[in-house]
C-alpha positions as CSV (number, residue, x, y, z in Angstrom):
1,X,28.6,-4.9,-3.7
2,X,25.4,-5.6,-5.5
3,X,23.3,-2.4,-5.9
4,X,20.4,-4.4,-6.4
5,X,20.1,-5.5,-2.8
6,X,17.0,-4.9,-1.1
7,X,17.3,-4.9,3.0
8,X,15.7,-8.1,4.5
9,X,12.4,-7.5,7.0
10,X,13.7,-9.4,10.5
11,X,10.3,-8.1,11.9
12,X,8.0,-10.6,12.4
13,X,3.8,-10.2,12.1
14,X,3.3,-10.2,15.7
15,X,6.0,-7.3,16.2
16,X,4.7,-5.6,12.9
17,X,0.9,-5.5,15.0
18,X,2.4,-4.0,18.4
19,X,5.0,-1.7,16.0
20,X,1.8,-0.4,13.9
21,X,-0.5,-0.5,17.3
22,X,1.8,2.3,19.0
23,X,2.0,4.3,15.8
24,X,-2.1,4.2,15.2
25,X,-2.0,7.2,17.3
26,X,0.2,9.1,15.0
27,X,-1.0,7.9,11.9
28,X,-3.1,10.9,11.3
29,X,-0.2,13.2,11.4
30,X,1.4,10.8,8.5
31,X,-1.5,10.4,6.5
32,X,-2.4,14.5,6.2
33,X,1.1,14.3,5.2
34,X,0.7,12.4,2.5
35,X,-2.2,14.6,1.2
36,X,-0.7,15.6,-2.1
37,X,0.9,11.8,-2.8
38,X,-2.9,10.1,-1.8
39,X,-4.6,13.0,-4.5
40,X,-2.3,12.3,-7.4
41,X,-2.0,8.5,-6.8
42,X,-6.2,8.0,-7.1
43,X,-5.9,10.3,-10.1
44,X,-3.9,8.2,-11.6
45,X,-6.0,5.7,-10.7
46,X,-9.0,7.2,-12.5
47,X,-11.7,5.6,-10.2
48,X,-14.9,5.4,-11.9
49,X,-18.7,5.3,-10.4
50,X,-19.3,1.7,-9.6
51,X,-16.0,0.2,-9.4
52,X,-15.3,-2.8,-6.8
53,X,-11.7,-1.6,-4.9
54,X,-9.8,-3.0,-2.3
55,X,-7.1,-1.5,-0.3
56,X,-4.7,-3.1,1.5
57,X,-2.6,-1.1,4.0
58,X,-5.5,1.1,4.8
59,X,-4.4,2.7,8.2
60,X,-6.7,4.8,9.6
61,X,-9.1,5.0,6.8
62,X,-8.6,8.4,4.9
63,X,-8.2,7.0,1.3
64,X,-10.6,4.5,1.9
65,X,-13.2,7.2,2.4
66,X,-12.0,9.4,-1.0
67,X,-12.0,6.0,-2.9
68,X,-15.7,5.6,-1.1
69,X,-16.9,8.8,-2.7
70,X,-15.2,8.5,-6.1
71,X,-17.2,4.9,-6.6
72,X,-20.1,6.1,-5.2
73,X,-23.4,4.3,-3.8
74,X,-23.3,1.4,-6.3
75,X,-19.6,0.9,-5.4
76,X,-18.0,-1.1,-3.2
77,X,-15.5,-0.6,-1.2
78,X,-13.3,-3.1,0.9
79,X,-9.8,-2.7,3.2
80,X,-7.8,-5.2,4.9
81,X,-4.8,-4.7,7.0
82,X,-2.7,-6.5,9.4
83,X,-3.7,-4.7,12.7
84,X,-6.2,-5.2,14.8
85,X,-6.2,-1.2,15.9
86,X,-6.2,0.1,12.7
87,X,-9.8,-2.0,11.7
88,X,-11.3,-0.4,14.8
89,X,-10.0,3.4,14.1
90,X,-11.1,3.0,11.1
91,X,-14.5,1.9,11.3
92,X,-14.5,4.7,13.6
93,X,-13.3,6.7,11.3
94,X,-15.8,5.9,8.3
95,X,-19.0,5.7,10.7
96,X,-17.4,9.3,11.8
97,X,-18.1,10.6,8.3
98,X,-21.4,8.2,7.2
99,X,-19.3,6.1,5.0
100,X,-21.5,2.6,4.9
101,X,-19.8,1.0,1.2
102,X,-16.8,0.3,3.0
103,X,-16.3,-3.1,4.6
104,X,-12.9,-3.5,6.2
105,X,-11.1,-6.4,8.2
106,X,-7.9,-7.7,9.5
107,X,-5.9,-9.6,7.2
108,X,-2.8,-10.6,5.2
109,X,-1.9,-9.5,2.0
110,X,-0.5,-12.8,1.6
111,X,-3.9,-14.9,1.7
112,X,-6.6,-12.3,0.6
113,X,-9.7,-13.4,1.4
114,X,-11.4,-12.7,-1.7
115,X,-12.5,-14.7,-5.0
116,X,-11.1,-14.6,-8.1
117,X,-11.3,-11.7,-10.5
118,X,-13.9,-9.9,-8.1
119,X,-11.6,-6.3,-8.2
120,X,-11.3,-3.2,-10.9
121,X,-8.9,-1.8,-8.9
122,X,-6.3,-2.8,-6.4
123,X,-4.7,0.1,-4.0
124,X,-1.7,0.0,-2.0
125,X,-0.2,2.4,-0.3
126,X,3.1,3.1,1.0
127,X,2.9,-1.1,2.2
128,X,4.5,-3.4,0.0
129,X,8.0,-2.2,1.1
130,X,6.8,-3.2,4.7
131,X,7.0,-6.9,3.2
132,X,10.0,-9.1,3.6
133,X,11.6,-9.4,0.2
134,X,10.4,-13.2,-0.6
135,X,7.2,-12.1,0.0
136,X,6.7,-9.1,-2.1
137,X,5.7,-11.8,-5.3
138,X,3.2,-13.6,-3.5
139,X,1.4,-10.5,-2.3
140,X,1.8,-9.1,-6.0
141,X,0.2,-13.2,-7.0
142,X,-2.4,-12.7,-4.7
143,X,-3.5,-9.4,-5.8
144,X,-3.5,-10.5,-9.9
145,X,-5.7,-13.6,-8.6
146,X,-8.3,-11.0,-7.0
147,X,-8.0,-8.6,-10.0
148,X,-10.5,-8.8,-12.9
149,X,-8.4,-9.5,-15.8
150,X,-9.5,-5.7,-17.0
151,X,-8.2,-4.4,-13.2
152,X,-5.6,-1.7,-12.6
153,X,-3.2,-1.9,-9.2
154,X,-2.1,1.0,-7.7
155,X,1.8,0.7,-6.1
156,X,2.9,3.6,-3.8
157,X,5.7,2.6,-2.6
158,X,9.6,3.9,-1.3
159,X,12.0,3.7,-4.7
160,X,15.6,2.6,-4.6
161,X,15.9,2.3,-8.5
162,X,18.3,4.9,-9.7
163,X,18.8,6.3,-6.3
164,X,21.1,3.5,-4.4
165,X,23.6,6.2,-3.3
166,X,21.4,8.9,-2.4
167,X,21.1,10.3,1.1
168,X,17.5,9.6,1.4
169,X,18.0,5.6,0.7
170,X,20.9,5.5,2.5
171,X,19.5,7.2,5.9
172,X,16.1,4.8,5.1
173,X,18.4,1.7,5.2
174,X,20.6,3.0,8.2
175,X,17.4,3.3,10.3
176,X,16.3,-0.1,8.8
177,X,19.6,-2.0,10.0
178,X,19.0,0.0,13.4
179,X,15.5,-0.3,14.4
180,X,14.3,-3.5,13.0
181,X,11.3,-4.1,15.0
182,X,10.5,-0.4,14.4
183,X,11.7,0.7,11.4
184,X,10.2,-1.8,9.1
185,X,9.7,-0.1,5.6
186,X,13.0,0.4,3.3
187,X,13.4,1.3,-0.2
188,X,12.5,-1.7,-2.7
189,X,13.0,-1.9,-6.6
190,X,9.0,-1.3,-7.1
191,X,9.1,-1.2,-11.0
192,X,11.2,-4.5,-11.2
193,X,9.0,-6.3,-8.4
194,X,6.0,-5.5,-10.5
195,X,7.7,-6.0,-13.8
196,X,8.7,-9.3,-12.3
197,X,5.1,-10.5,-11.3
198,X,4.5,-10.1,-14.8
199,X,2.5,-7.1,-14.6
200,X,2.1,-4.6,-17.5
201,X,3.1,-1.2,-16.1
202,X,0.8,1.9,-17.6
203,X,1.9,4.8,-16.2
204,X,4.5,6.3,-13.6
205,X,5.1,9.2,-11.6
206,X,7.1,10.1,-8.5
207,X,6.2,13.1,-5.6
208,X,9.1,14.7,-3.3
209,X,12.2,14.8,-3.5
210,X,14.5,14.1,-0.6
211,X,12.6,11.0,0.5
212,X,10.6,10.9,-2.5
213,X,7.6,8.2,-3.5
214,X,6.9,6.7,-6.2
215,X,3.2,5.6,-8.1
216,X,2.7,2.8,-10.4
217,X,0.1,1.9,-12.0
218,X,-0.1,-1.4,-13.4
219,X,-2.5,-3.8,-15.3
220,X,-2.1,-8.0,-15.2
């Protein structure tokens, strides 16, 4: 068997929109979750006052409105995700809590559209595993073409590296085999993807345990 296997993503766009549609409502339960993995991840990330950023992924909007008060008024902010419902939460969301830097839209990480070299950073959050496997280079090739060649990317992502017969992965890929227009996300080599797409890698850390996470943070 070859360890290095990632799980293939049958799930096509349209089923990823309805699957992500449903869960909208209980996004907010995930993302206060995630509390401690969003703090350390833009520490990491080391926003400064200013800085042009782009998530992609964004979900309801929670790190797009810490990453709005790390860059400030002369920042800008911009999201783009795949669902329709989350763009509308979220701008909910954001006018919710007077957030006006932040200018999101539906999209694919596969065609950004944004112009060359226009980002300092790039964040992405617990997404790129929801891409099939041939895909996970071009989104990485789209994001160094929007990157300044002085940008950082932000990967936070599920690890199978070093943990291909551990419980977590295993029980991960079991409900990725099961529920494929549900269970999208599964465990992806995240170091090697990024390694592979020819990106420098800075600095690493990983939060839990059990189903742990881990952060990259990479430069072009």
């Amino acid at each position: 068997m070859n360890k290095k296997r990632v799980l293939r993503v049958r799930a096509d766009d349209t089923a990823m929109k309805r699957m992500y549609t449903k869960f909208s409502k209980f996004m907010s339960l995930i993302e206060k979750s995630e509390k401690s993995l969003r703090k350390r991840s833009l520490e990491l990330l080391k926003l400064q006052m200013g800085e042009k950023v782009l998530e992609i992924g964004f979900g309801r909007g929670t790190a797009l409105i810490e990453i709005s008060k790390a860059v400030g008024e002369t920042g800008e902010v911009y999201g783009i995700d795949l669902t329709p419902e989350m763009v509308k939460i979220t701008k909910k969301n954001l006018a919710k809590n007077h957030i006006f830097n932040v200018k999101v839209e539906e999209g694919d990480a596969r065609n950004l559209p944004y112009k060359e070299n226009y980002f300092d950073v790039v964040y992405m959050a617990s997404t790129l595993e929801l891409f099939d496997t041939p895909d996970i280079p071009i989104v990485l090739n789209e994001i160094k073409r929007v990157l300044k060649p002085t940008g950082r990317l932000c990967v936070v992502s599920i690890p199978r590296e070093g943990r291909e017969e551990s419980l977590g992965v295993k029980l991960y890929e079991w409900s990725h085999r099961t529920f494929q227009s549900f269970a999208s996300c599964r465990p992806i080599y995240v170091e090697d993807s990024i390694k592979r797409a020819e990106y420098n890698i800075m600095k690493t850390d990983v939060i839990g345990v059990f189903f742990p996470m881990k952060i990259v943070i990479a430069i072009p």
